[in-house]
C-alpha positions in Angstrom: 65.5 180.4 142.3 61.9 178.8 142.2 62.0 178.5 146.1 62.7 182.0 146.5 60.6 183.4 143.3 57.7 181.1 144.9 58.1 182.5 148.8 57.8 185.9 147.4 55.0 185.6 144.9 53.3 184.0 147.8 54.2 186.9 150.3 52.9 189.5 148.3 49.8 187.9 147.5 49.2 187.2 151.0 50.4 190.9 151.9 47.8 192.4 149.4 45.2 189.7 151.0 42.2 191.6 153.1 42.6 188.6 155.9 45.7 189.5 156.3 45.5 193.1 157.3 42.0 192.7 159.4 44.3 190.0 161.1 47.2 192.4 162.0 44.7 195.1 162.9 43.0 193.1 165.3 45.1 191.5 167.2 47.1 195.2 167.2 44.3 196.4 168.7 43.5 193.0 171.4 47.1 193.5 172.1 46.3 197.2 173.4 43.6 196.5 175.5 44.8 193.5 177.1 47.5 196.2 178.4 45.1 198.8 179.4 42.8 196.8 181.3 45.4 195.4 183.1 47.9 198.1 183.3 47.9 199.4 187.0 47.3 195.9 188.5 48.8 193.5 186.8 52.8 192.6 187.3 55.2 192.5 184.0 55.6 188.7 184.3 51.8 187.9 184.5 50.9 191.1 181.7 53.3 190.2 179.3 51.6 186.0 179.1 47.8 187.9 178.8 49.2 189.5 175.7 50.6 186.2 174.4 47.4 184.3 175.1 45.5 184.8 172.3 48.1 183.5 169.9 48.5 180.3 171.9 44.6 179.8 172.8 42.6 181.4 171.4 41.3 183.1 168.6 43.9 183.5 166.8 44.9 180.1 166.1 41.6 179.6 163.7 43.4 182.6 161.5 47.0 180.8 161.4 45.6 177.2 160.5 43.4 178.2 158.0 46.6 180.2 156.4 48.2 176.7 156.4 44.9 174.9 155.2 44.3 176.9 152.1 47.9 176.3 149.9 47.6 172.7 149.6 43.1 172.6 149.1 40.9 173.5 146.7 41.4 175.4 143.6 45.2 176.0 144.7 45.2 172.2 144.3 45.1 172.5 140.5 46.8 175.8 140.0 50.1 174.0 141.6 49.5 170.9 138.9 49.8 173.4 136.2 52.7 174.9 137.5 54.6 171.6 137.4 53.5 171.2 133.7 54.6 174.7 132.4 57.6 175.5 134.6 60.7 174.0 135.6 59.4 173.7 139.5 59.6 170.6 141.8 57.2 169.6 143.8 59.4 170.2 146.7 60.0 173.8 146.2 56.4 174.2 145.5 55.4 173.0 148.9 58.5 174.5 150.8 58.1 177.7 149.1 54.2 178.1 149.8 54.6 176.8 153.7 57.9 179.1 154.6 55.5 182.3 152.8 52.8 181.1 155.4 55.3 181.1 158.1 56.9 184.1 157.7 53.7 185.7 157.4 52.5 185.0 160.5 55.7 185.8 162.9 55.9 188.5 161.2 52.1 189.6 162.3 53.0 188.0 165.8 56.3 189.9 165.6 55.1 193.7 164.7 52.7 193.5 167.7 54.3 191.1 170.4 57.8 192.5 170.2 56.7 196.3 170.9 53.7 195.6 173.4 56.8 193.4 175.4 59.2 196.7 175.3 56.2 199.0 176.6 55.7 196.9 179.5 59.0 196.0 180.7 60.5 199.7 180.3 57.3 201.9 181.1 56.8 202.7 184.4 54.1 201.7 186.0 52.5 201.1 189.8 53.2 197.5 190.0 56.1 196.0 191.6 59.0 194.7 189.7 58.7 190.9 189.2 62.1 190.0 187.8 61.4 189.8 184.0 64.9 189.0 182.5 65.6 190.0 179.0 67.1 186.0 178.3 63.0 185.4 179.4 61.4 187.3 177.1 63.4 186.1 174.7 62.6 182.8 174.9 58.8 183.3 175.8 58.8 184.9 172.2 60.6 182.1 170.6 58.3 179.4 172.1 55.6 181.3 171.0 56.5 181.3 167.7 57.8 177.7 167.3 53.7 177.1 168.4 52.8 179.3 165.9 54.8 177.3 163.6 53.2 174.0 164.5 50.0 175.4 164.1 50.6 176.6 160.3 51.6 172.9 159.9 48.9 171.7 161.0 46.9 173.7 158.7 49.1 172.4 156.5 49.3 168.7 156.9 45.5 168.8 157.0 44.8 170.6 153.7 47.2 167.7 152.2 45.8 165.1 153.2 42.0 166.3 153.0 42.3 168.4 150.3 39.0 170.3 151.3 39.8 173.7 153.7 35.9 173.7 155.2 36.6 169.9 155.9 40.4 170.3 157.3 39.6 173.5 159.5 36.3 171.2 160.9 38.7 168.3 162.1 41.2 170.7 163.2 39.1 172.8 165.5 37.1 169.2 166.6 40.7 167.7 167.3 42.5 170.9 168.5 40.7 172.2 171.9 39.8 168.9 173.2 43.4 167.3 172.9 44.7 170.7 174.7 42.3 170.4 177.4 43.1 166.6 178.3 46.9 167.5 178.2 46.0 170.6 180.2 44.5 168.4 182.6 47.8 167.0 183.2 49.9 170.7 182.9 51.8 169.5 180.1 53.4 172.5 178.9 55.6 170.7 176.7 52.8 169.8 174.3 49.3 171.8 175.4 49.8 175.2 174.7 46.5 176.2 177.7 49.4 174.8 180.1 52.2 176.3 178.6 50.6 180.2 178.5 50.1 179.2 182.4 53.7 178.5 182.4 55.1 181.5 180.9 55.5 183.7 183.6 57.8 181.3 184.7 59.8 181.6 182.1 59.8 185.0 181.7 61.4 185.6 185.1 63.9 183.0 184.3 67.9 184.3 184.2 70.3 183.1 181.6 72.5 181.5 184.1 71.9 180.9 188.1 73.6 179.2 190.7 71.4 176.4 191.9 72.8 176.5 195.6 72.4 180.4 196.2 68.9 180.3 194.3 67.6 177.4 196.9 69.1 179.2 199.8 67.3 182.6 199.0 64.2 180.6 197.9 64.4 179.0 201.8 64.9 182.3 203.4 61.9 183.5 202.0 59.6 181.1 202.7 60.9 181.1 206.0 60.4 184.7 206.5 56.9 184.4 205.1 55.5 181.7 207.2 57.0 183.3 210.2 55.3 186.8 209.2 52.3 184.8 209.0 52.3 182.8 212.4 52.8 186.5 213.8 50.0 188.2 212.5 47.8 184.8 212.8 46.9 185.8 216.6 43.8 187.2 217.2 42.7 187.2 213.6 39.7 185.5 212.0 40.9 182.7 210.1 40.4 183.2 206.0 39.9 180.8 203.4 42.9 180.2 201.5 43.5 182.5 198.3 42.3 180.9 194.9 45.7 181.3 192.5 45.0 183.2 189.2 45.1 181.4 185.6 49.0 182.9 185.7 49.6 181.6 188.9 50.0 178.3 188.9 53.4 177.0 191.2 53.7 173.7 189.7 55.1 175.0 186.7 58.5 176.2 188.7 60.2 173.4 187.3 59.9 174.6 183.4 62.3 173.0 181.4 62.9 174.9 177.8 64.5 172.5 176.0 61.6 170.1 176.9 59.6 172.7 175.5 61.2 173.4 172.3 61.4 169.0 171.3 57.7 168.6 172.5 56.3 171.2 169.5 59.4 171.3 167.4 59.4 167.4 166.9 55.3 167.7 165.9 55.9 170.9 163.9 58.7 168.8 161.6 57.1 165.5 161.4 53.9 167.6 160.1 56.0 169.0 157.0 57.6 165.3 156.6 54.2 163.7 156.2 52.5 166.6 154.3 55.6 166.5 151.5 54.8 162.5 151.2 51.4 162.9 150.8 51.7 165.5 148.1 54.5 163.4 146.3 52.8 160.6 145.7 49.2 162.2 145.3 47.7 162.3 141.4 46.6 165.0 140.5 
C-alpha cells in the first residue's frame, strides 16, 4: 500500500507539473514535423528511426534525466526524511515508489506520441517504396527505445543520490553523457551508445520474427548478383561517378543486429543504477 499510494501521489503531481505538459507538447509537435519534412522521400524503415531520434540523442534526454535527478536532490531530500519519521514507509518503497512514477511518466509521454506517429507511417500511403517494416520490428524498436529511456531516468537517478545537488548531477551527467556516446559511436556499438543504436534501427525494424537463414542468404546472393551485373551493363560508355556517401540511417555494418545483445547492454546498466542508488540512500544520514 505505501508503494502504490506513493507511485500515484507522485504521478499526479508530476501530471499537474507544467514540464510535464510543455514536454509532451513538444515532442508531439517534433514528432509531426519530423514526418512532414520527410514524408514523400523518406522510406518507413529510415522515417520511423528520425522520429525515434530525439528520445535516444537528443534533446530529449536532458528532460528524462533531470525527471530522475530531482526525487532524490534538494528540498525532496528532506521532505522524504520526514516522511520516514511520521509514516509507516520504508525507505525502499520511498525510492521504488518515486523512480517507477518517473518511469511510467516518461513511456507514457514516449508512448502517446511514438506509438501513433509509427501506425501513420506504416499504414498511410505514401510515394515511397515499401521497405519491409515487420510488425515484430516495430515492436521491438519501441521496446529498446524505452528500456534506454529507462536507463536514462536512472541515471538521473543514481546521480541525484549520490550528489544530492540536481544543477550539480545534470552538469556531470550531460559532461559524462555525449562524450562516452560518441567514443562508443566511434566503434558502432549499438549495444551500449544509443548515436549507434538510432543508426541501427532501421535494421531492426525490417527484421521478421522468424527467417530461414539459408533462403535469406540465397535471396540476399541473388540480389547482389543481379545488382552488380545491372551495373557492369550500364557502366559502358558512362562517366565514372564518385561513389554515393550512405545517409546517417544507412549504415551496412549494423546488418548483423543482435537484440538480445541489445537488451543486456542497457538493461544490465539500467538495474545496477537502481542497485547502487537504493545503497546510497540506505546508508545516507539524513
Amino acid at each position: 500500500m505505501p508503494l502504490r499510494a506513493i507511485l500515484q501521489h507522485d504521478l499526479w503531481g508530476l501530471y499537474q507539473s507544467r514540464m510535464v505538459r510543455v514536454w509532451l507538447a513538444a515532442t508531439a509537435l517534433l514528432a509531426a514535423l519530423l514526418m512532414m519534412t520527410n514524408w514523400v522521400k523518406v522510406p518507413s524503415a529510415p522515417l520511423i528511426a528520425i522520429v525515434l531520434f530525439p528520445y535516444l540523442v537528443f534533446p530529449w534526454f536532458l528532460v528524462v534525466m533531470m525527471l530522475g535527478v530531482n526525487p532524490t536532490s534538494g528540498s525532496r531530500a528532506d521532505a522524504m526524511a520526514d516522511g520516514f519519521l511520521c509514516r509507516p514507509v520504508t525507505r525502499y518503497e520511498c525510492l521504488l515508489g518515486t523512480w517507477l512514477a518517473r518511469l511510467v511518466l516518461v513511456w507514457g509521454v514516449y508512448l502517446v506520441v511514438a506509438v501513433p506517429a509509427a501506425a501513420i507511417i506504416v499504414f498511410a500511403k505514401r510515394p515511397v517504396p515499401d521497405d519491409g517494416v515487420t510488425f515484430y520490428g516495430v515492436i521491438a524498436a519501441m521496446g529498446v527505445v524505452g528500456l534506454v529511456l529507462a536507463l536514462q531516468v536512472s541515471l538521473g537517478f543514481l546521480m541525484g543520490t549520490l550528489l544530492r545537488r540536481s544543477l550539480l548531477a545534470v552538469a556531470v551527467l550531460l559532461l559524462a553523457w555525449y562524450p562516452l556516446n560518441l567514443v562508443l559511436h566511434a566503434f558502432s556499438l549499438e549495444e551500449f551508445s544509443p548515436i549507434s543504436l538510432s543508426q541501427s534501427l532501421p535494421t531492426l525494424l525490417r527484421q521478421p520474427w522468424q527467417e530461414d537463414p539459408a533462403a535469406e542468404t540465397a535471396k540476399v546472393g541473388d540480389l547482389e548478383a543481379m545488382q552488380k551485373t545491372i551495373e557492369w551493363i550500364s557502366s559502358f560508355g558512362a562517366p565514372s561517378k564518385p561513389p554515393a556517401k550512405p545517409g546517417f540511417f544507412e549504415q551496412a555494418e549494423y546488418e548483423d543486429f543482435s537484440l538480445l545483445s541489445v537488451l543486456m547492454g542497457y538493461g544490465i546498466p539500467t538495474l545496477l543504477s537502481i542497485a547502487l542508488a537504493t545503497v546510497c540512500f540506505n546508508v545516507r544520514d539524513f
